[in-house]
TIKE-137957 format. One record per residue (C-alpha): residue number from 1; residue in one letter; chain; x, y, z. Coordinates in nm, 2 decimals. Example, Ala and Ser with C-alpha at 12.3 -4.5 7.8 and 13.67 -1.06 7.14 Angstrom:
! residues 2
> i:aa:ch:X:Y:Z
> 1:A:A:1.23:-0.45:0.78 .
> 2:S:A:1.37:-0.11:0.71 .
This chain:
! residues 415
> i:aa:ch:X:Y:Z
> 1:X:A:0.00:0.00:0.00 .
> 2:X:A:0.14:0.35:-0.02 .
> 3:X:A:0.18:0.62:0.23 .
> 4:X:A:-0.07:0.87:0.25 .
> 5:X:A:0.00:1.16:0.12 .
> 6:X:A:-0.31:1.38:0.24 .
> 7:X:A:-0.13:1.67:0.13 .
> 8:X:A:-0.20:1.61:-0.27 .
> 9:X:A:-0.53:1.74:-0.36 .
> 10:X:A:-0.67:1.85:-0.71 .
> 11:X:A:-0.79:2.14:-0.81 .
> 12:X:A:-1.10:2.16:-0.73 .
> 13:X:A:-1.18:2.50:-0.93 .
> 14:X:A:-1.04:2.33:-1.24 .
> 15:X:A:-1.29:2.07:-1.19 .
> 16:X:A:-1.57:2.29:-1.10 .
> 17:X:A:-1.50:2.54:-1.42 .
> 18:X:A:-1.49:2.24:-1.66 .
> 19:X:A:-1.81:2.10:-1.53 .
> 20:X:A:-1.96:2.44:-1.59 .
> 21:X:A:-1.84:2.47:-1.96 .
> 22:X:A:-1.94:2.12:-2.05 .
> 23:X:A:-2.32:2.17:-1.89 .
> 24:X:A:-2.31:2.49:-2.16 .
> 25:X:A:-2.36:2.19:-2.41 .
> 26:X:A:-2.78:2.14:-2.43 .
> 27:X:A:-2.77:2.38:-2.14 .
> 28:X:A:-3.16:2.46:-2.06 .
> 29:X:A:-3.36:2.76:-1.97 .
> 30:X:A:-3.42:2.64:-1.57 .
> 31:X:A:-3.01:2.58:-1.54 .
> 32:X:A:-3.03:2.21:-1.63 .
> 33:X:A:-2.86:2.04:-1.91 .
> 34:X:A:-3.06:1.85:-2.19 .
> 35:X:A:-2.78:1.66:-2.37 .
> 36:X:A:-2.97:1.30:-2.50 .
> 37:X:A:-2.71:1.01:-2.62 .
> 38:X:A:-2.60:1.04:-2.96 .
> 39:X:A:-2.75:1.32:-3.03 .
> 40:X:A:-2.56:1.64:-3.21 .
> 41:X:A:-2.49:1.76:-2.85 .
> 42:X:A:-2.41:1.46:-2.75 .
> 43:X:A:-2.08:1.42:-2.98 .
> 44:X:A:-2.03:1.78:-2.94 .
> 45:X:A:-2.01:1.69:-2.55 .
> 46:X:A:-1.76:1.40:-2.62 .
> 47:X:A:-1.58:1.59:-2.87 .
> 48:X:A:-1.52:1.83:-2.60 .
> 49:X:A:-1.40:1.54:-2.33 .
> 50:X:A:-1.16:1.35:-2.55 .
> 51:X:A:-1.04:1.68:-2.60 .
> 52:X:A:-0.95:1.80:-2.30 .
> 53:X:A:-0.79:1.43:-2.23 .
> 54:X:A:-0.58:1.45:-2.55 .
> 55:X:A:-0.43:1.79:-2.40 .
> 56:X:A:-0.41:1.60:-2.08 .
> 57:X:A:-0.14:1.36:-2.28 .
> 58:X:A:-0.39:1.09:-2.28 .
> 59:X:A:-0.49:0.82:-2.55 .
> 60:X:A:-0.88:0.76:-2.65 .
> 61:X:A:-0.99:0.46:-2.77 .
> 62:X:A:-1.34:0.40:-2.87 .
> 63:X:A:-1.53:0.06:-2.87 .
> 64:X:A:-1.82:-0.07:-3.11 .
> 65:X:A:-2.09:0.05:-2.91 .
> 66:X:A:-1.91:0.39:-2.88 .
> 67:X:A:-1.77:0.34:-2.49 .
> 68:X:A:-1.44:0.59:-2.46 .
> 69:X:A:-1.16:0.50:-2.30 .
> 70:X:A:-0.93:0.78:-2.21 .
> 71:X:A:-0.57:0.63:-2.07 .
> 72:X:A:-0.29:0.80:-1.93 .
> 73:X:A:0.04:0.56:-1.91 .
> 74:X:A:0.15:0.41:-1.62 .
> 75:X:A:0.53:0.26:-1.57 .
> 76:X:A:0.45:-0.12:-1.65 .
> 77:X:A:0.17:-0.05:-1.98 .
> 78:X:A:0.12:-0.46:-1.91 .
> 79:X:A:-0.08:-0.41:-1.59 .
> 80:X:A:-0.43:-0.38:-1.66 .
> 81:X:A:-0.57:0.01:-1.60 .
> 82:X:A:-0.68:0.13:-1.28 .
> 83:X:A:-1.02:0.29:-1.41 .
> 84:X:A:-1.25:0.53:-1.34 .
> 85:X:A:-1.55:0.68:-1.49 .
> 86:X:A:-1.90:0.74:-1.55 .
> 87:X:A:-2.15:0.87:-1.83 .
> 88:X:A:-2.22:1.22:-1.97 .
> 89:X:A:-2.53:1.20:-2.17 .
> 90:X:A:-2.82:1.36:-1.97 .
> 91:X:A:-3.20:1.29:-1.92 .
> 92:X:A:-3.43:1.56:-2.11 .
> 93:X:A:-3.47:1.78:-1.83 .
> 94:X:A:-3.08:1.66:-1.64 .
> 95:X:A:-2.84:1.83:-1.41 .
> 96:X:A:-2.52:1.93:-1.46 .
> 97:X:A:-2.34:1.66:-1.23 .
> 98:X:A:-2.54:1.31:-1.27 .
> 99:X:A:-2.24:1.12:-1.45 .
> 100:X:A:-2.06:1.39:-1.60 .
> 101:X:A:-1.93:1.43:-1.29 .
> 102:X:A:-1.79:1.15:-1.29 .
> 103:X:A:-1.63:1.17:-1.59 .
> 104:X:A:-1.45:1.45:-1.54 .
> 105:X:A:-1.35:1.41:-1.20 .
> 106:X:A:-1.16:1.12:-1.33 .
> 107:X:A:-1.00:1.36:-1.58 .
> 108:X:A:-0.93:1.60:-1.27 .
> 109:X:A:-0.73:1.31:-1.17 .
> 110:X:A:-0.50:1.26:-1.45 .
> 111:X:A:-0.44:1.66:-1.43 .
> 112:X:A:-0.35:1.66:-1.08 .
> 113:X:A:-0.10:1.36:-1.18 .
> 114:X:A:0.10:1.58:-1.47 .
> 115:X:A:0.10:1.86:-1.23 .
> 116:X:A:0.25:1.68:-0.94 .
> 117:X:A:0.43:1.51:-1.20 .
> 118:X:A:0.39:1.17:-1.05 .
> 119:X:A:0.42:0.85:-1.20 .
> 120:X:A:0.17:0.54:-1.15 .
> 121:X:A:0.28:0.19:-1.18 .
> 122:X:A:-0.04:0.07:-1.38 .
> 123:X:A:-0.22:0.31:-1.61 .
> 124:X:A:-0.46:0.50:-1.52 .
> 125:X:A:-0.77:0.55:-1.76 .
> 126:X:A:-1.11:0.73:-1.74 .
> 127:X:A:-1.42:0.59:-1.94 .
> 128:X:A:-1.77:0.73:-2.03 .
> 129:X:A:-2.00:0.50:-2.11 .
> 130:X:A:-2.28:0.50:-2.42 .
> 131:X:A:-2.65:0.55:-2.29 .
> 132:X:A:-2.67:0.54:-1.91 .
> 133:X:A:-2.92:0.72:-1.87 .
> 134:X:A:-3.14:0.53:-2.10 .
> 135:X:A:-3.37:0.83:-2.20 .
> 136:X:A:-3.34:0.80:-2.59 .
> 137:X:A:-3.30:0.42:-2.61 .
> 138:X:A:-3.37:0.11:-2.37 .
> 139:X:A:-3.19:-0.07:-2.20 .
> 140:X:A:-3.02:0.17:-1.96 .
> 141:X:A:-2.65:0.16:-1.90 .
> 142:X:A:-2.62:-0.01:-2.27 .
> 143:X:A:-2.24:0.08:-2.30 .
> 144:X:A:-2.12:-0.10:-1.98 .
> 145:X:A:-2.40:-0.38:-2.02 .
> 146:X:A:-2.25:-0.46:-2.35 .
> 147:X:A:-1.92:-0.44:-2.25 .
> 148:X:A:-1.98:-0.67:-1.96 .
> 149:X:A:-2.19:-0.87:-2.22 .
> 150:X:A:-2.53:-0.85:-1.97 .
> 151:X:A:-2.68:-0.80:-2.39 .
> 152:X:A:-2.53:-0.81:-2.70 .
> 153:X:A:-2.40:-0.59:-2.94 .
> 154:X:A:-2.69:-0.65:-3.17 .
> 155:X:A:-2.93:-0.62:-2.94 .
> 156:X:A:-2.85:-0.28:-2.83 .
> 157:X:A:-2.76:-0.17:-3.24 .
> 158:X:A:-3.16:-0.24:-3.30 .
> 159:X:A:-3.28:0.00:-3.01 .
> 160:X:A:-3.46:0.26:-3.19 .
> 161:X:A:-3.60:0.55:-3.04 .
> 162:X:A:-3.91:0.71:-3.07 .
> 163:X:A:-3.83:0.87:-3.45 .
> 164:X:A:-3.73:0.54:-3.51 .
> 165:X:A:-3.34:0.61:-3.56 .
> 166:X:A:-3.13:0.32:-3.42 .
> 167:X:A:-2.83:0.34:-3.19 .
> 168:X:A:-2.62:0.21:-3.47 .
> 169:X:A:-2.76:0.47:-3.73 .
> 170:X:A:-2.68:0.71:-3.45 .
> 171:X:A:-2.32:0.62:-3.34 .
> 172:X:A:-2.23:0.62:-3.75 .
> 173:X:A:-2.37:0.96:-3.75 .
> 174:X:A:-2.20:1.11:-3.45 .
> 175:X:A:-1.89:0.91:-3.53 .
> 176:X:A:-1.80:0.70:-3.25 .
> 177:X:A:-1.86:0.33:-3.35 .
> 178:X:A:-1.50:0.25:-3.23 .
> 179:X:A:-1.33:-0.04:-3.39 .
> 180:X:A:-1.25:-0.24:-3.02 .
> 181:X:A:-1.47:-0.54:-2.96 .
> 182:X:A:-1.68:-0.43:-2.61 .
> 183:X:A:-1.57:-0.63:-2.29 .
> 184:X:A:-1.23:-0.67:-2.46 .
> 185:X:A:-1.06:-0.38:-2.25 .
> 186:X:A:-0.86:-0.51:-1.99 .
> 187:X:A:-0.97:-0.33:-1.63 .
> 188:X:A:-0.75:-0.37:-1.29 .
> 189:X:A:-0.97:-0.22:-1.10 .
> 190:X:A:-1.31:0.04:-1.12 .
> 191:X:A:-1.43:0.37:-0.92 .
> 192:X:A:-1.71:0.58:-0.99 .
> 193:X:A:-1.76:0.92:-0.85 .
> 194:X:A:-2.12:1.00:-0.82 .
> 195:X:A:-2.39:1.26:-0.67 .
> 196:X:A:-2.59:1.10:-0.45 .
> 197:X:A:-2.92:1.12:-0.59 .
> 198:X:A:-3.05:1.09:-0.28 .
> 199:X:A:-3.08:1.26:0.05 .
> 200:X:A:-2.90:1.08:0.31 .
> 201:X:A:-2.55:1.18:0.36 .
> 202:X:A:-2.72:1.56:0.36 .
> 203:X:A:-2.97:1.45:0.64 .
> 204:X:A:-2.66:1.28:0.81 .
> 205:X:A:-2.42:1.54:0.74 .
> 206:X:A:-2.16:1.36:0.59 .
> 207:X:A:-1.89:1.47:0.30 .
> 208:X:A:-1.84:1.15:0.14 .
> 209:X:A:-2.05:0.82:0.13 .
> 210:X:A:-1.85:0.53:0.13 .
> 211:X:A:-2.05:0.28:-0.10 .
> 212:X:A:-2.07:-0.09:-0.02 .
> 213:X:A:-2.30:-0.20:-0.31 .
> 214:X:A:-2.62:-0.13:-0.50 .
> 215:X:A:-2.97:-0.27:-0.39 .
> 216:X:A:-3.13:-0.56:-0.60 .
> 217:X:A:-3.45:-0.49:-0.80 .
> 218:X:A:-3.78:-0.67:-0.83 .
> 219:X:A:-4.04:-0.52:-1.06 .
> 220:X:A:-4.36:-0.68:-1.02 .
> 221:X:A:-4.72:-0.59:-1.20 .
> 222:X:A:-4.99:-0.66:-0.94 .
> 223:X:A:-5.37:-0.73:-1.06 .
> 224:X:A:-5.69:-0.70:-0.82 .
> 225:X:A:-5.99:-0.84:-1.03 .
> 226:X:A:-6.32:-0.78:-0.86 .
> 227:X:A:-6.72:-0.64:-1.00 .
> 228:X:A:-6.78:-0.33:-1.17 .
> 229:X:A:-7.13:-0.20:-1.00 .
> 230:X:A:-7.33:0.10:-0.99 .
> 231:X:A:-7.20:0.36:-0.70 .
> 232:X:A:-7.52:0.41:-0.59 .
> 233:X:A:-7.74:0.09:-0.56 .
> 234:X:A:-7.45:-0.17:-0.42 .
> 235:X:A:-7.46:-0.15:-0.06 .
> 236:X:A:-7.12:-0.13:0.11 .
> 237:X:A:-7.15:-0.53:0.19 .
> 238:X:A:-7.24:-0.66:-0.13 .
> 239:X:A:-6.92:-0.45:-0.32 .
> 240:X:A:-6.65:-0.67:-0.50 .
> 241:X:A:-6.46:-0.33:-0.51 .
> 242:X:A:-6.11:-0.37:-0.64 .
> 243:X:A:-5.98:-0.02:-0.58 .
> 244:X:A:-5.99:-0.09:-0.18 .
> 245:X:A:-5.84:-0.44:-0.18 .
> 246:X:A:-5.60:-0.31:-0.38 .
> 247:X:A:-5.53:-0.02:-0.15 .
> 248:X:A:-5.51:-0.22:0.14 .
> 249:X:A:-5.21:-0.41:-0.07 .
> 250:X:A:-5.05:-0.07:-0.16 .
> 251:X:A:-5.04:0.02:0.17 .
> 252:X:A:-4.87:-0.38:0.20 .
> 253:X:A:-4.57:-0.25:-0.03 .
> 254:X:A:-4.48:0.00:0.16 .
> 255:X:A:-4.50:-0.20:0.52 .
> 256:X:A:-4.31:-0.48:0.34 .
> 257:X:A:-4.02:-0.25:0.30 .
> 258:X:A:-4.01:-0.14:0.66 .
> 259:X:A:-4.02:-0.51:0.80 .
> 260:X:A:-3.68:-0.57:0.59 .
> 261:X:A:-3.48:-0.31:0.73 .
> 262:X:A:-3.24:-0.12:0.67 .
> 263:X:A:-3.25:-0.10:0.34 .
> 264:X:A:-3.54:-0.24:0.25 .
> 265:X:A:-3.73:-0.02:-0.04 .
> 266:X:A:-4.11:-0.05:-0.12 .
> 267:X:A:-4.28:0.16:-0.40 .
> 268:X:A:-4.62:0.17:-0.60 .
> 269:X:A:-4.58:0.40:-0.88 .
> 270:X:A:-4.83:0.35:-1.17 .
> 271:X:A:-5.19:0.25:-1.09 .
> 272:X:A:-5.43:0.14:-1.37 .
> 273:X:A:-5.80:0.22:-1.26 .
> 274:X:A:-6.07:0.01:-1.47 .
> 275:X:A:-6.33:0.15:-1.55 .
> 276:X:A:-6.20:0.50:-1.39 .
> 277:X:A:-6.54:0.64:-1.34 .
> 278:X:A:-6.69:0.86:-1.15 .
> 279:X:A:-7.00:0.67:-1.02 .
> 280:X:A:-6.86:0.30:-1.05 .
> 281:X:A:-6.68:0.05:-0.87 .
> 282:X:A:-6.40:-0.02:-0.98 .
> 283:X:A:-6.35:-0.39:-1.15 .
> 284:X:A:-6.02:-0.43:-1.20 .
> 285:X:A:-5.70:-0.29:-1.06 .
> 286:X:A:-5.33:-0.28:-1.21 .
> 287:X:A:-5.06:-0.14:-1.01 .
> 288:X:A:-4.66:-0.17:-0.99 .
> 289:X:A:-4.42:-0.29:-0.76 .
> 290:X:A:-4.08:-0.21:-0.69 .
> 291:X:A:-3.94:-0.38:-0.41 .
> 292:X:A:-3.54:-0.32:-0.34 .
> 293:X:A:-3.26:-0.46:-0.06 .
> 294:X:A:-2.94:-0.50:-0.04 .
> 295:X:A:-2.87:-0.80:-0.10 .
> 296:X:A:-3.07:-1.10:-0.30 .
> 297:X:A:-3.19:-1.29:-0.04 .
> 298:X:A:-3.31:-0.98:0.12 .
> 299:X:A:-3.51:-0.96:-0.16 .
> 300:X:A:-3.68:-1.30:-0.24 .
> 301:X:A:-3.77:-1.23:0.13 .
> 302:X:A:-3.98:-0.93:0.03 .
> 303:X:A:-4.10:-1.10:-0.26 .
> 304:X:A:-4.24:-1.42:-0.03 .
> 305:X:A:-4.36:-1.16:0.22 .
> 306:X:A:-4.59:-0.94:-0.01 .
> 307:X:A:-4.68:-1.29:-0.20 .
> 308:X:A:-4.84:-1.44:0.12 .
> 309:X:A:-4.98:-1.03:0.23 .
> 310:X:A:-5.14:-1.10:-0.09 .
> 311:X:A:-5.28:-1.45:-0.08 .
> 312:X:A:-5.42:-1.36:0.26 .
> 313:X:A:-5.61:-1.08:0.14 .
> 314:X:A:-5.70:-1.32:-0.19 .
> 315:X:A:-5.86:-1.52:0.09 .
> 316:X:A:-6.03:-1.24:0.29 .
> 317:X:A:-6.21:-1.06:0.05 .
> 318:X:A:-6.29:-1.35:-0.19 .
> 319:X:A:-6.13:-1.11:-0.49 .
> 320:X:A:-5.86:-1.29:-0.71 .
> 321:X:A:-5.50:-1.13:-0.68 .
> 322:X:A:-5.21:-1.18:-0.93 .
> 323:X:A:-4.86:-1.09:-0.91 .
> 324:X:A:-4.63:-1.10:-1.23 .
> 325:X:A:-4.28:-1.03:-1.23 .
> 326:X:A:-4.13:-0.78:-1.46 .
> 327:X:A:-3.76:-0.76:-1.41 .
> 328:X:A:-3.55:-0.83:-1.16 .
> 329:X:A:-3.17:-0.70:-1.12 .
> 330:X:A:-2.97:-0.83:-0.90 .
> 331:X:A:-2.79:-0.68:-0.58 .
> 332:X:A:-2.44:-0.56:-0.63 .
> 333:X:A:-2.22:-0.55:-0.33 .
> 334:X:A:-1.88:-0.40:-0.46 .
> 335:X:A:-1.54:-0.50:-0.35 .
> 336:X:A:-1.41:-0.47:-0.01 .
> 337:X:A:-1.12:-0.40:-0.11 .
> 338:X:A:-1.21:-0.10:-0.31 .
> 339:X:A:-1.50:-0.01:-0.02 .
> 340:X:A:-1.20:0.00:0.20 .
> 341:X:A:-0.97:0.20:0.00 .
> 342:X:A:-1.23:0.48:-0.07 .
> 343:X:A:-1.29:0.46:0.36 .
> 344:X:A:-0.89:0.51:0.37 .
> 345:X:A:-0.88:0.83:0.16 .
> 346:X:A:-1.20:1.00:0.34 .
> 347:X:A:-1.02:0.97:0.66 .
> 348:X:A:-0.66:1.03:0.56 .
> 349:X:A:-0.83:1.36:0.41 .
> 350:X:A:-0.99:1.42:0.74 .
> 351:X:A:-1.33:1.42:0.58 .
> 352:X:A:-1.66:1.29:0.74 .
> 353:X:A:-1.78:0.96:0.62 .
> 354:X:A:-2.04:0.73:0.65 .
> 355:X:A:-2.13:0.35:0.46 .
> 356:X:A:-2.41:0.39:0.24 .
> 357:X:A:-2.57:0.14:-0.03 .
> 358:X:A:-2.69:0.30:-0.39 .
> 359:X:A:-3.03:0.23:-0.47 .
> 360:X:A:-2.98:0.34:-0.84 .
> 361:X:A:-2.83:0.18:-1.08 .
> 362:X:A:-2.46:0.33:-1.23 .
> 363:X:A:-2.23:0.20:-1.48 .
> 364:X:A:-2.02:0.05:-1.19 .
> 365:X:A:-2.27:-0.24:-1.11 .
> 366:X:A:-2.18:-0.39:-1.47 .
> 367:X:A:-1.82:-0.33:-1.38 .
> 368:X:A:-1.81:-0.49:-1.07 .
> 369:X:A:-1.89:-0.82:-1.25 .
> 370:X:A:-1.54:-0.77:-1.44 .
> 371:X:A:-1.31:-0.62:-1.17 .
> 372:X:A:-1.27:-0.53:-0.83 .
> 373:X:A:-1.51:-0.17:-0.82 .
> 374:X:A:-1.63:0.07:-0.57 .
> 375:X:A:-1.80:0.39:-0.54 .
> 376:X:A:-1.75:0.75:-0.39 .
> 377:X:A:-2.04:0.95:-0.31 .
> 378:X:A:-2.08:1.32:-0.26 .
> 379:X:A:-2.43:1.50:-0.13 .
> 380:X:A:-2.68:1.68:-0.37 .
> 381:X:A:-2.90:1.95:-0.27 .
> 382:X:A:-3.23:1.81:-0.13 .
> 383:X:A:-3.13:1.50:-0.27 .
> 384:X:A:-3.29:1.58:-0.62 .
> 385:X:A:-3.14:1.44:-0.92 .
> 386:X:A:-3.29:1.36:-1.25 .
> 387:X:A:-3.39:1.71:-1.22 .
> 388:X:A:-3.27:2.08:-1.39 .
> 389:X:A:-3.26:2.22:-1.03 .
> 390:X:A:-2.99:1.92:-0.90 .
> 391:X:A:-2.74:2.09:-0.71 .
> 392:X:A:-2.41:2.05:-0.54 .
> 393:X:A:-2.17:2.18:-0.32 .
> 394:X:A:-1.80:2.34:-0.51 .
> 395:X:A:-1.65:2.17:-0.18 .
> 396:X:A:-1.82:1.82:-0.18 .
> 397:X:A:-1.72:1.84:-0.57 .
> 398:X:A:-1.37:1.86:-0.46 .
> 399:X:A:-1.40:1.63:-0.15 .
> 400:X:A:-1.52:1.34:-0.38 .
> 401:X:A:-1.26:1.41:-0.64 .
> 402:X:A:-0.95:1.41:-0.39 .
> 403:X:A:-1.06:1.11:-0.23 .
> 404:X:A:-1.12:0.92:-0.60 .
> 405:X:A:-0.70:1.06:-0.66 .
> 406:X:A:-0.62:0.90:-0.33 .
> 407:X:A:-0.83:0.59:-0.37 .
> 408:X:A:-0.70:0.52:-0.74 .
> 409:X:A:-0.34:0.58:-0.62 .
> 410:X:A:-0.35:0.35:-0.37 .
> 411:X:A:-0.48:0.08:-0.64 .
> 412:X:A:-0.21:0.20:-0.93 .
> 413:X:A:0.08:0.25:-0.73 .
> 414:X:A:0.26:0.57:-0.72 .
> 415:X:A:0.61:0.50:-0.84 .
């Protein structure tokens, strides 16, 4: 391991000021950033990132699904890359730090290294990824599922999106279809520098989340099918009323989520009302689920505990119930190694701290299936991302990005 040096920081205004100029690119009316993947501004926004790595002295290298690889050399070019990384295209109405951040505080990183003049053993490289966000075309994270072959190539070329352009027509119009097969880009080890999205280390006040892994998913599609029946003339006890049993089992979601603590996630967020009048009882019922833990037996214990909740109230109220899953993901707990290397830099820097899990999904929960990863967070206002008002601190900015330096040095070896 090496010493600490907590003396070697970045600069945290050259970070903040290239932030800034890249947000200029789709920047929108309410201060947000509107920069969809592989659109114009899109390329214009990588055009300006593999620029300012190519000043940096770094190589770019660009895979078939258009995943850039930005590398600075280290002393032994044989060792595989320490990497970091994120995204930089945006949702329609995005912030200015949701992945680009990321992105650029890995290429804050390399700066800080030709400044100090210091030499790694390994290289160090910084990656953005194609289609995180997954706004324009589905799935989400395409570039880093592709690489880490979670789909293939193919699959995501045919993505079209609502114009009907393709990702492949798209990435040949931009030009960044790469010639590098994806997943054949050799990785040591993975960090990703992230808001929070959230509002816990704010509420807690802490500088810098130490991430120890990403909840699981289960998506579920619940059905309640009871009578439709005139408001008025159906007496209370005679009412096959699907809208209340299906209340009752909303209500179930959330209570499920708090009987698997700590973090234990229950949501309802799209309800389907049949017939959705005024003056009758409702028939039929659709809802969602989302169910999320921390780990995947955490959450097939959700799932068997709002299955039974729901064959109980099946039983009950004589009405039939369904529950169909939609997708699951599976929990990512990252490396411990990299967990305890971000925990080393936060105190050597003499910043506050605290473990905390991710319960959205980044690029590093396909990496960690290829290399030991990890992840650095940093508070955003009010927790709001995914939004043009997402905020963030210049300081927590620079927090995160010194402790990513420290974190990645102590994984590349400082020669």
């Amino acid at each position: 391991m090496n010493t600490p040096r907590p003396e070697l920081r970045v600069n945290g205004q050259r970070l903040w000021d290239s932030l800034m100029e890249l947000a200029r690119i789709g920047a929108t009316d309410k201060g947000g950033v509107c920069r969809l993947a592989l659109t114009s501004l899109d390329q214009q926004g990588r055009d300006l990132v593999t620029c300012w790595a190519r000043e940096a002295g770094m190589t770019v290298t660009v895979d078939k699904i258009g995943n850039v690889f930005m590398r600075r050399a280290g002393r032994n070019s044989a060792l595989p890359p320490v990497m970091t990384g994120s995204h930089i295209d945006t949702q329609p109405t995005g912030g200015k730090f949701d992945g680009n951040y990321g992105v650029l505080a890995g290429l804050e990183v390399v700066r800080t290294l030709n400044d100090q003049g210091i030499e790694t053993e390994a290289p160090i490289e910084v990656a953005f990824w194609t289609n995180e966000e997954g706004s324009r075309f589905v799935p989400v994270m395409m570039g880093s599922g592709v690489f880490a072959k979670a789909f293939t190539l193919e699959h995501a070329y045919a993505a079209t999106d609502t114009e009907g352009k393709s990702v492949q027509q798209e990435l040949a119009r931009i030009g960044y279809i790469g010639e590098e097969e994806p997943g054949e880009h050799p990785i040591g080890s993975y960090f990703e520098t992230h808001i929070e999205q959230g509002p816990v280390l704010e509420d807690h006040g802490k500088t810098i989340g130490v991430v120890t892994g990403v909840l699981g998913i289960r998506w579920y599609d619940c059905t309640v099918t009871g009578m439709e029946a005139h408001a008025g003339p159906t007496p209370m006890a005679l009412r096959r009323d699907a809208l209340q049993v299906a209340s009752r089992l909303m209500q179930e979601v959330v209570a499920c989520a708090h009987r698997h603590p700590p973090h234990g996630r229950g949501t309802v967020g799209m309800v389907q009302v049949h017939p959705n009048s005024r003056n009758v009882i409702p028939g039929r019922v659709k809802f969602s689920i989302d169910l999320r833990n921390a780990s995947d037996a955490l959450c097939e214990a959700m799932d068997a505990d709002i299955r039974a909740v729901a064959s109980r109230l099946a039983v009950e109220t004589g009405l039939a119930i369904t529950i169909q899953p939609v997708s699951a993901y599976p929990a990512q707990p990252f490396h411990p190694d990299c967990v305890a290397a971000v925990a080393r830099a936060a105190e050597a820097l003499g910043y506050t701290s605290m473990p905390v899990v991710s319960g959205a999904g980044h690029d590093a929960v396909y990496m960690a299936r290829l290399a030991p990863a990890g992840m650095i967070f940093i508070p955003c206002k009010d927790g709001i991302s995914h939004n043009e008002i997402e905020d963030a601190q210049p300081e927590h900015i620079t927090a995160g990005c010194n402790v990513l330096l420290h974190a990645m040095l102590e994984r590349a070896g400082r020669v």
